[in-house]
C-alpha positions as CSV (number, residue, x, y, z in Angstrom):
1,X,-21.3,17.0,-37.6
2,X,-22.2,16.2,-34.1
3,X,-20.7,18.1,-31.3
4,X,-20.4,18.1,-27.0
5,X,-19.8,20.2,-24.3
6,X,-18.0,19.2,-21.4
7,X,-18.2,21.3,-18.1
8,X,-15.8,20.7,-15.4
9,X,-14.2,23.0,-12.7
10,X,-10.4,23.8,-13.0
11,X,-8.7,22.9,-10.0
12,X,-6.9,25.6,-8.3
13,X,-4.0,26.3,-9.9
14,X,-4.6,24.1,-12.5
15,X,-2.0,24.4,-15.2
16,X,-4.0,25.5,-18.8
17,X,-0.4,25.0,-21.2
18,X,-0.2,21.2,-18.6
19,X,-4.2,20.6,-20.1
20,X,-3.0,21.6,-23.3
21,X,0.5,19.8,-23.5
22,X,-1.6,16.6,-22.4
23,X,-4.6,16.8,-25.2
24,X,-1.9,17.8,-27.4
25,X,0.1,14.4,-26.9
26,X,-3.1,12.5,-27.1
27,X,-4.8,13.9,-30.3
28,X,-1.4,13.1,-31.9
29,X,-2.1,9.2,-31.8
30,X,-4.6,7.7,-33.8
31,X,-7.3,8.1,-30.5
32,X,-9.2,11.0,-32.4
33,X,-9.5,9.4,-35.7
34,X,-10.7,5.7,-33.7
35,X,-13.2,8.2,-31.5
36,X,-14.8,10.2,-34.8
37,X,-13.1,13.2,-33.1
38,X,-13.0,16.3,-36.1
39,X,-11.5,19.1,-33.7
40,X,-11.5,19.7,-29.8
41,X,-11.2,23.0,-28.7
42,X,-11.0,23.6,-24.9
43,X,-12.0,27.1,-23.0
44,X,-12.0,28.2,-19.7
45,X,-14.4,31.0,-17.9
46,X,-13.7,31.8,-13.9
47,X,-12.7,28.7,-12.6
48,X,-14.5,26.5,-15.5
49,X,-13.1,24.4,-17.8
50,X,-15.0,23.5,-21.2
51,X,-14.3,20.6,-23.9
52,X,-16.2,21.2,-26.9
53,X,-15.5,18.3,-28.9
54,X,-17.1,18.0,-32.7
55,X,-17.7,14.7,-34.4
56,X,-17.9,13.4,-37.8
57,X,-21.2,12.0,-36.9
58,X,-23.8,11.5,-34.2
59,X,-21.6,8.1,-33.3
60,X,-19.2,10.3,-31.4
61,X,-20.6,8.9,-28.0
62,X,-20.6,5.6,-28.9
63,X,-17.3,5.6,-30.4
64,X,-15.8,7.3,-27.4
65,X,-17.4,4.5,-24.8
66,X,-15.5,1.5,-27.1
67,X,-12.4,3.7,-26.9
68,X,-13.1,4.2,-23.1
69,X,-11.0,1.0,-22.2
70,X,-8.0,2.0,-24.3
71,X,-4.6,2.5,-22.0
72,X,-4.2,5.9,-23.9
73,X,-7.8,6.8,-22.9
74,X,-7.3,5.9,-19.5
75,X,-4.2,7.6,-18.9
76,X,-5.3,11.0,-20.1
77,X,-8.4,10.7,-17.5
78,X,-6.0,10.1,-15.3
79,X,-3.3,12.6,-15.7
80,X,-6.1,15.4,-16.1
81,X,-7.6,14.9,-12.4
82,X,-4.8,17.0,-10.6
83,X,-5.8,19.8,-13.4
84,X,-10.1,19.0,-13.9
85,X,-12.9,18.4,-11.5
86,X,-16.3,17.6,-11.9
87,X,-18.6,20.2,-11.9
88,X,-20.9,18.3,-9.6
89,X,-18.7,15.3,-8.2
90,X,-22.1,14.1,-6.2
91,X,-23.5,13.2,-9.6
92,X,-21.1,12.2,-11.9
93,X,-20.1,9.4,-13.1
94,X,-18.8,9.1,-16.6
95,X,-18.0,12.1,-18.3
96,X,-21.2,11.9,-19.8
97,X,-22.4,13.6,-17.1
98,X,-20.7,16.6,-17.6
99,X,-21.9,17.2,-21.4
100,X,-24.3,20.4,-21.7
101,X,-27.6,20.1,-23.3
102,X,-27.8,22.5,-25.8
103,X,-31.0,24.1,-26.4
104,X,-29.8,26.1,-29.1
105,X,-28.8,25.8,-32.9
106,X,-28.0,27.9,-35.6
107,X,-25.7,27.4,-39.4
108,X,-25.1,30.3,-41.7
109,X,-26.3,28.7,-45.1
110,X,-23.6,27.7,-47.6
């Protein structure tokens, strides 16, 4: 399995049930199957939002950049804007930009 982060800032007063509601509608169409998408989980720490997304395989970024032109895809970046802000709006310009590099690894064995 193949997983990202994404760190953003929550915009003040961002809604966290509105981000919710909205992923919620979206990962009830066929978008997370046609992006490799396993489970998304979303957290937020003093003013920061985090995606952590988890993919079937290490395709997960390819697979999101062919579903990137999809209207569903589109909206959803759309409607989160009033609620998510990049972390570093001077450098970003794809979300890729916001995925964390993780440094780290470890699995309990089966």
């Amino acid at each position: 399995m193949h997983s990202t982060l994404i760190v953003a800032r929550l915009a003040p007063g961002a809604s966290q049930e509105q981000v919710a509601e909205l992923f919620g509608s979206f990962d009830a169409t066929d978008m997370p199957h046609r992006m490799g998408t396993r489970r998304r989980q979303l957290f937020s720490f003093r003013g920061l939002y985090f995606h952590l997304q988890d993919f079937d395989s290490d395709d997960g970024t390819a697979r999101i950049e062919d579903a990137k032109a999809d209207e569903r895809f589109v909206r959803i970046s759309e409607d989160l804007k009033p609620h998510i802000a990049a972390y570093d709006p001077a450098t970003w310009r794809s979300p890729a930009d916001a995925v964390a590099d993780r440094f780290y690894r470890w699995e309990a064995r089966a």
